[in-house]
C-alpha positions as a Python dict, from the first residue, in 0.01 Angstrom:
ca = {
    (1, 'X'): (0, 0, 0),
    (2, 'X'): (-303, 197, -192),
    (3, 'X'): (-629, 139, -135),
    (4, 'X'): (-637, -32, -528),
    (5, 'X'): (-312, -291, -426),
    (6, 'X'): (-497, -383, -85),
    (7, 'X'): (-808, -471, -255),
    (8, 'X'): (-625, -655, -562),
    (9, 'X'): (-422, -887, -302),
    (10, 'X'): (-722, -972, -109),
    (11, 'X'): (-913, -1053, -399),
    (12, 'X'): (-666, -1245, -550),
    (13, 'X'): (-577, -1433, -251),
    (14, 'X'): (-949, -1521, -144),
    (15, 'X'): (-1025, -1614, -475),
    (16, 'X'): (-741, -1815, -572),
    (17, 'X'): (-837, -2058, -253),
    (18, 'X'): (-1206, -2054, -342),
    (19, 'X'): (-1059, -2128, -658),
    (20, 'X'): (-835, -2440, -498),
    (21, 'X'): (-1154, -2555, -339),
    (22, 'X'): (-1406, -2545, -634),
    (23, 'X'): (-1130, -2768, -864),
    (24, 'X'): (-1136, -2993, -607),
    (25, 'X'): (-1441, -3084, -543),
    (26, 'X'): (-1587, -3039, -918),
    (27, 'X'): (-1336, -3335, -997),
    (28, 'X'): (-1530, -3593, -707),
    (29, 'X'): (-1755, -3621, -994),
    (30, 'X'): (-1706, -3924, -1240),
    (31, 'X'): (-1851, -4013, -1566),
    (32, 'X'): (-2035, -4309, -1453),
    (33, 'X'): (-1825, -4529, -1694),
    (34, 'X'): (-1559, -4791, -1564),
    (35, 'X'): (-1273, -4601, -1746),
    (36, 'X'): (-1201, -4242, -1898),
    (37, 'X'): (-1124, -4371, -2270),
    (38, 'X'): (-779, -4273, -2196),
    (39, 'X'): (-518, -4615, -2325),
    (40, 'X'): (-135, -4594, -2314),
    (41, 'X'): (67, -4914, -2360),
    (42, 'X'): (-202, -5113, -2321),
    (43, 'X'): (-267, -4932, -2000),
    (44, 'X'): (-651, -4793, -1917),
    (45, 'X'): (-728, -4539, -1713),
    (46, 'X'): (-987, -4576, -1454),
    (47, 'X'): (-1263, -4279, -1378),
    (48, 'X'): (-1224, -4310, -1026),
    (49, 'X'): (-1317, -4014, -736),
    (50, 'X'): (-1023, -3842, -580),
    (51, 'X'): (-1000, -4064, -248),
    (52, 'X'): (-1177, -3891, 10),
    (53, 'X'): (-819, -3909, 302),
    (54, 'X'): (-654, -3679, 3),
    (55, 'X'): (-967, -3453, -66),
    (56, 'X'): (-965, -3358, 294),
    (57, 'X'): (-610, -3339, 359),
    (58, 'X'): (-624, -3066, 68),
    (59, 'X'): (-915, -2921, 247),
    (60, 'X'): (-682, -2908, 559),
    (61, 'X'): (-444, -2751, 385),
    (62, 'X'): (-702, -2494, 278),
    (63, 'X'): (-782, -2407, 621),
    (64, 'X'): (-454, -2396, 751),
    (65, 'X'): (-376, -2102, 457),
    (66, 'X'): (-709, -1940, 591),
    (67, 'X'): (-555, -1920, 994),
    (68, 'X'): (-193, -1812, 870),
    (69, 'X'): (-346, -1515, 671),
    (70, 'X'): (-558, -1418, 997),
    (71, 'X'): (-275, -1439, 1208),
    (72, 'X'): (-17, -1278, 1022),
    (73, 'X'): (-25, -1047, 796),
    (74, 'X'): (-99, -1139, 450),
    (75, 'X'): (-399, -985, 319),
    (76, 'X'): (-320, -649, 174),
    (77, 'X'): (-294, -394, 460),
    (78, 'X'): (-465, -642, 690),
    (79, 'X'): (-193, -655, 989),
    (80, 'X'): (-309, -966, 1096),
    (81, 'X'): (-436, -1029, 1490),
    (82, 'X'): (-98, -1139, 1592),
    (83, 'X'): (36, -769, 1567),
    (84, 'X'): (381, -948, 1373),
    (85, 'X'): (554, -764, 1179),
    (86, 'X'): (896, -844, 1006),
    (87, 'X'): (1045, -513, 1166),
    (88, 'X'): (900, -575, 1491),
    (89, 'X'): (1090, -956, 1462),
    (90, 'X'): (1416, -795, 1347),
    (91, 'X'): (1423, -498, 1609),
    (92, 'X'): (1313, -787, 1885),
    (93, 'X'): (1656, -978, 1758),
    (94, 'X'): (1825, -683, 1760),
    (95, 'X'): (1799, -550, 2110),
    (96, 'X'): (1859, -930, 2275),
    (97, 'X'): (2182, -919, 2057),
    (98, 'X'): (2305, -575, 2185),
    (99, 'X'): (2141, -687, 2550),
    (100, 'X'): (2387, -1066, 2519),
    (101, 'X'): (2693, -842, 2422),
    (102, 'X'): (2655, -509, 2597),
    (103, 'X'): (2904, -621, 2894),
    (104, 'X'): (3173, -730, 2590),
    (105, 'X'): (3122, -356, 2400),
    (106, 'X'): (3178, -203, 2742),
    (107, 'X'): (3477, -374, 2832),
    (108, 'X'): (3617, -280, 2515),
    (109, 'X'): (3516, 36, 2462),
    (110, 'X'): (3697, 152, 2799),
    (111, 'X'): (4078, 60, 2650),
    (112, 'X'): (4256, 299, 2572),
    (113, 'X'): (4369, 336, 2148),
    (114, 'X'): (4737, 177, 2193),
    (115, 'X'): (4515, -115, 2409),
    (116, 'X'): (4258, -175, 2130),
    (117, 'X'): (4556, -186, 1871),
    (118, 'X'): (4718, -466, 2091),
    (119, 'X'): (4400, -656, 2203),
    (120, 'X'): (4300, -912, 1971),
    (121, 'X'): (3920, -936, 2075),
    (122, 'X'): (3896, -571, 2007),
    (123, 'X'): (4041, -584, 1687),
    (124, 'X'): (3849, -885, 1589),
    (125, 'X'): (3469, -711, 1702),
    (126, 'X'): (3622, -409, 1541),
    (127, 'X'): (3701, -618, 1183),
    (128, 'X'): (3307, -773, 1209),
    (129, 'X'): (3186, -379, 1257),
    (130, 'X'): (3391, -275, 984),
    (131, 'X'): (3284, -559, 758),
    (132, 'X'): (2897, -440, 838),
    (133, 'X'): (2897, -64, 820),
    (134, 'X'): (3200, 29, 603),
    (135, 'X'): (3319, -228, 338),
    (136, 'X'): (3029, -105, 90),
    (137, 'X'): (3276, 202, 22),
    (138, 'X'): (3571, 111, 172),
    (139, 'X'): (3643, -226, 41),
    (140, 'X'): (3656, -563, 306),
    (141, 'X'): (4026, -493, 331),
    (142, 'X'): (3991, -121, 378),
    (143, 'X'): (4162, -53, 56),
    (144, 'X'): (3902, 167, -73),
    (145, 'X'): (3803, 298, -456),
    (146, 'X'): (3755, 573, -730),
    (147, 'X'): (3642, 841, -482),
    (148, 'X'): (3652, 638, -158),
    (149, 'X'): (4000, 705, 65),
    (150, 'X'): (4215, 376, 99),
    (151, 'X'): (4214, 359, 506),
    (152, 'X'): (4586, 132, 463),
    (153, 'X'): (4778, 449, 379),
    (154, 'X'): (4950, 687, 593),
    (155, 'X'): (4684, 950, 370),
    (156, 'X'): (4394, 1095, 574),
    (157, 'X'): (4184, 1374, 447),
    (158, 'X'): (4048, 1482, 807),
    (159, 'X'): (4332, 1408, 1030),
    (160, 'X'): (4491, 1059, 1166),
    (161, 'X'): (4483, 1063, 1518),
    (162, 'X'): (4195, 902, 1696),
    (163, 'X'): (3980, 1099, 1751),
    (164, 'X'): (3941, 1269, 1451),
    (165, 'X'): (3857, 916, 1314),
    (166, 'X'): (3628, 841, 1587),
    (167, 'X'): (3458, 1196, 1485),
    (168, 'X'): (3417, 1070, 1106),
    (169, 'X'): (3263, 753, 1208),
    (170, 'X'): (3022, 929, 1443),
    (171, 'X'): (2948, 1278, 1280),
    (172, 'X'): (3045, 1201, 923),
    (173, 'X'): (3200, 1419, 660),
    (174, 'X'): (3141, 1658, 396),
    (175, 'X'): (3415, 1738, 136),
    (176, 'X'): (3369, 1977, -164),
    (177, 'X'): (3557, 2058, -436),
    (178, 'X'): (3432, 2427, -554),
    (179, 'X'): (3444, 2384, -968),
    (180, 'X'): (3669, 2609, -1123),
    (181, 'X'): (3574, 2573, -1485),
    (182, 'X'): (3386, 2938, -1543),
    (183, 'X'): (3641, 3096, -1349),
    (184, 'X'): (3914, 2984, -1492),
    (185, 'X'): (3817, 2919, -1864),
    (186, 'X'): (3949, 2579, -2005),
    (187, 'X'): (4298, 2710, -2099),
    (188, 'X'): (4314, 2801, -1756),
    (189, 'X'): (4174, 2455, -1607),
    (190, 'X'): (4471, 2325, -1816),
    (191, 'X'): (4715, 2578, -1647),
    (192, 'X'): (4602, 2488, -1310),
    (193, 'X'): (4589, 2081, -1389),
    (194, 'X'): (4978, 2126, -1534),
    (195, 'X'): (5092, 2236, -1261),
    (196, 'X'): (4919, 2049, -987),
    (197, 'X'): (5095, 1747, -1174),
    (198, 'X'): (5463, 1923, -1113),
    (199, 'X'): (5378, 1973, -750),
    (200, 'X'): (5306, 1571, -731),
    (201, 'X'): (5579, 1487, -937),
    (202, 'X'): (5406, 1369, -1251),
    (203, 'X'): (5491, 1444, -1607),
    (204, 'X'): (5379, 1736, -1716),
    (205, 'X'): (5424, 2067, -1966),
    (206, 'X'): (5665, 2301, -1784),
    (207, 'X'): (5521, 2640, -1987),
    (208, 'X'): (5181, 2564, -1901),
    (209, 'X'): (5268, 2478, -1568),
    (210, 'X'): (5412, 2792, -1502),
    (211, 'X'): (5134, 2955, -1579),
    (212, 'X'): (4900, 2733, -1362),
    (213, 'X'): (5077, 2815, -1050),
    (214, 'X'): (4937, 3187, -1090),
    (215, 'X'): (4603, 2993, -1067),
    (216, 'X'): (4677, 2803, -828),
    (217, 'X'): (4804, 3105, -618),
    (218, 'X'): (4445, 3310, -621),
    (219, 'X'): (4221, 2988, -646),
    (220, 'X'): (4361, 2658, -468),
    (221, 'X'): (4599, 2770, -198),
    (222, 'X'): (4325, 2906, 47),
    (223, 'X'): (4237, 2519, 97),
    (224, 'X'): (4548, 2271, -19),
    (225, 'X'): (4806, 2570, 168),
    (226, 'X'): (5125, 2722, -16),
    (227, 'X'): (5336, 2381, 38),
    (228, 'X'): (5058, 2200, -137),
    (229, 'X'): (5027, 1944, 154),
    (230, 'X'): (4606, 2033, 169),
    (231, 'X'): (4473, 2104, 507),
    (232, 'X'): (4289, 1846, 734),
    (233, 'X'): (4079, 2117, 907),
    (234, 'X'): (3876, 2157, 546),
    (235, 'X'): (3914, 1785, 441),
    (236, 'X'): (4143, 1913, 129),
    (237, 'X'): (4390, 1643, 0),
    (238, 'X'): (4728, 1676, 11),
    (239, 'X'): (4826, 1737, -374),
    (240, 'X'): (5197, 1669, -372),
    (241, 'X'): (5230, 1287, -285),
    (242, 'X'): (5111, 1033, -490),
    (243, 'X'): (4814, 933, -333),
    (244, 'X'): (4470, 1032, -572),
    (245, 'X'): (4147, 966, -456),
    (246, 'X'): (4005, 1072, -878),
    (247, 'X'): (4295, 919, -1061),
    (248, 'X'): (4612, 1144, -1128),
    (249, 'X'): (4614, 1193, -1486),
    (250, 'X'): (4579, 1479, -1673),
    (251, 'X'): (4219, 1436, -1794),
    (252, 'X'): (4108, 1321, -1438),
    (253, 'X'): (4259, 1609, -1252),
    (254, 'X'): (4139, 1865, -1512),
    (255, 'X'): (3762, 1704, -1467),
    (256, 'X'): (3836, 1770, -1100),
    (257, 'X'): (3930, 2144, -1146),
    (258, 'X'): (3650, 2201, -1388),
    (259, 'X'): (3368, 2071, -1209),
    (260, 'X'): (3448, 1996, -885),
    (261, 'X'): (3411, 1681, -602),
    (262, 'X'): (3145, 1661, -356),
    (263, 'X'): (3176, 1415, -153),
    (264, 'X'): (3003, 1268, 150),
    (265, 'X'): (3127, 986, 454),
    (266, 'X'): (2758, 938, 604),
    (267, 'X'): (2720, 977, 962),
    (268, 'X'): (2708, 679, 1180),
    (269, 'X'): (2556, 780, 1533),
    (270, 'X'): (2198, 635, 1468),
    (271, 'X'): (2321, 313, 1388),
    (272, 'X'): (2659, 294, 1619),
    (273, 'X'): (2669, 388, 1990),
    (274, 'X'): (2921, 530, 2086),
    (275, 'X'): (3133, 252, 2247),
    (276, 'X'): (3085, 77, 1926),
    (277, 'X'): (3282, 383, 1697),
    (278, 'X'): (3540, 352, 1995),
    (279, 'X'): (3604, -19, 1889),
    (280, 'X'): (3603, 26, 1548),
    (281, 'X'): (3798, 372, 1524),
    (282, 'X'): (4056, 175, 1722),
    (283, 'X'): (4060, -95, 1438),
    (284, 'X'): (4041, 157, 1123),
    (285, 'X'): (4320, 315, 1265),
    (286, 'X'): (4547, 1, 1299),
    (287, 'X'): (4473, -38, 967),
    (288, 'X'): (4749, 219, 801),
    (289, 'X'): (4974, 4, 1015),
    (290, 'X'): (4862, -307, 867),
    (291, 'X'): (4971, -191, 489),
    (292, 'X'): (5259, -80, 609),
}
């Protein structure tokens, strides 16, 4: 923190106990007279000292608070003489974890894909890395979103076999969607959204439709291929099924066309090892089979 924050916590920490300590003690003091004046149901209230066990065990307290901010950290960028830090704790937890389970990841990660589909322990350590690293976009069932793939279908933008998935998890994935919009003028991002609704199957306007497939020709076959079936090499979607990772109607497609997708799968080889994507490749891919 700035040099301003550090000085504002100390201050105010400090102060507040000299603060504790000074009500305290100014309170010993009495008014010399049996009672304070104060009466409620017949009840008076004695001016009595604090009792000198409680005083102290306040002032205990006090000094305790004084230690714990020396030893840890507490006191604006003061690290404390312990050297603790809540990073330091967590990475500590971390390694005996991966140390206590290292023999189980190994074990694992040596089957072969067919084995980790049909082992039970693999696909439950693969469900629990899943749940941790993917379900934020993905969904806890793998179902996935508006501009996240569903990882249930038989639909995969960058190839199904294994290790194409094992390359996503590790390396990531960039797709992008050029936009289309100044090249092709609206009339023409209508054209082009027409007809990429025929090719699925969808209603659409047969005239306009016609027209979009000369768009389509110069602008969209170099990536989603003549037969429309998109090309796993580029990460481009396979446009004549009914699978839509933007929504399929006409406004959604023609937002699509106009302005183009970026999208990004982030890579996961600082924060997986590699016999770790093994296991969980092995589960994301039994997953199409599951929603069979």
């Amino acid at each position: 923190m700035s040099g301003g924050w550090h000085w504002f916590v100390i201050i105010g920490t400090v102060g507040s106990l000299i603060g504790c300590l000074w009500l305290l003690f100014s309170n010993r003091s009495t008014s010399g007279d049996k009672t304070t004046g104060h009466v409620w149901d017949g009840i008076e209230e004695l001016d009595n000292p604090l009792p000198m066990w409680w005083v102290w065990m306040f002032v205990g307290t006090v000094v305790f608070a004084v230690g714990y901010l020396i030893w840890y950290p507490g006191l604006g960028n003061f690290a404390g003489i312990s050297g603790w830090t809540s990073t330091s704790q967590f990475e500590e937890a971390a390694e005996a974890h991966e140390e206590r389970f290292a023999p189980l990841y190994r074990e694992l990660a040596a089957l072969s894909p067919p084995e980790l589909a049909a082992n039970r322990q693999a696909q439950q350590v693969g469900r629990r890395l899943f749940i941790n690293h993917c379900t934020a976009c993905h969904g806890v069932g793998g179902g996935g979103g508006y501009g996240f793939p569903n990882l249930t279908d038989d639909e995969w933008l960058w190839g199904s076999d294994f290790a194409a998935i094992k390359q996503t998890i590790l390396g990531g994935r960039s797709g992008i969607m050029a936009p289309w919009g100044a090249a092709l003028g609206e009339d023409g991002v209508q054209q082009t959204a027409q007809y990429v609704r025929k090719v699925a199957g969808l209603e659409h306007d047969a005239d306009l439709a016609e027209a979009g497939g000369k768009h389509y020709a110069t602008f969209c076959v170099a990536c989603h291929q003549a037969d429309h079936t998109g090309n796993p090499l580029l990460g481009a979607p396979n446009l004549a099924n009914d699978s839509w990772l933007y929504g399929s109607s006409l406004e959604e497609i023609s937002f699509t066309i106009r302005h183009g997708r970026n999208n990004n799968m982030p890579a996961h080889a600082d924060v997986l090892s590699e016999e770790k994507a093994h296991i969980l490749a092995g589960y994301v891919s039994s997953l199409s089979r599951k929603g069979e």
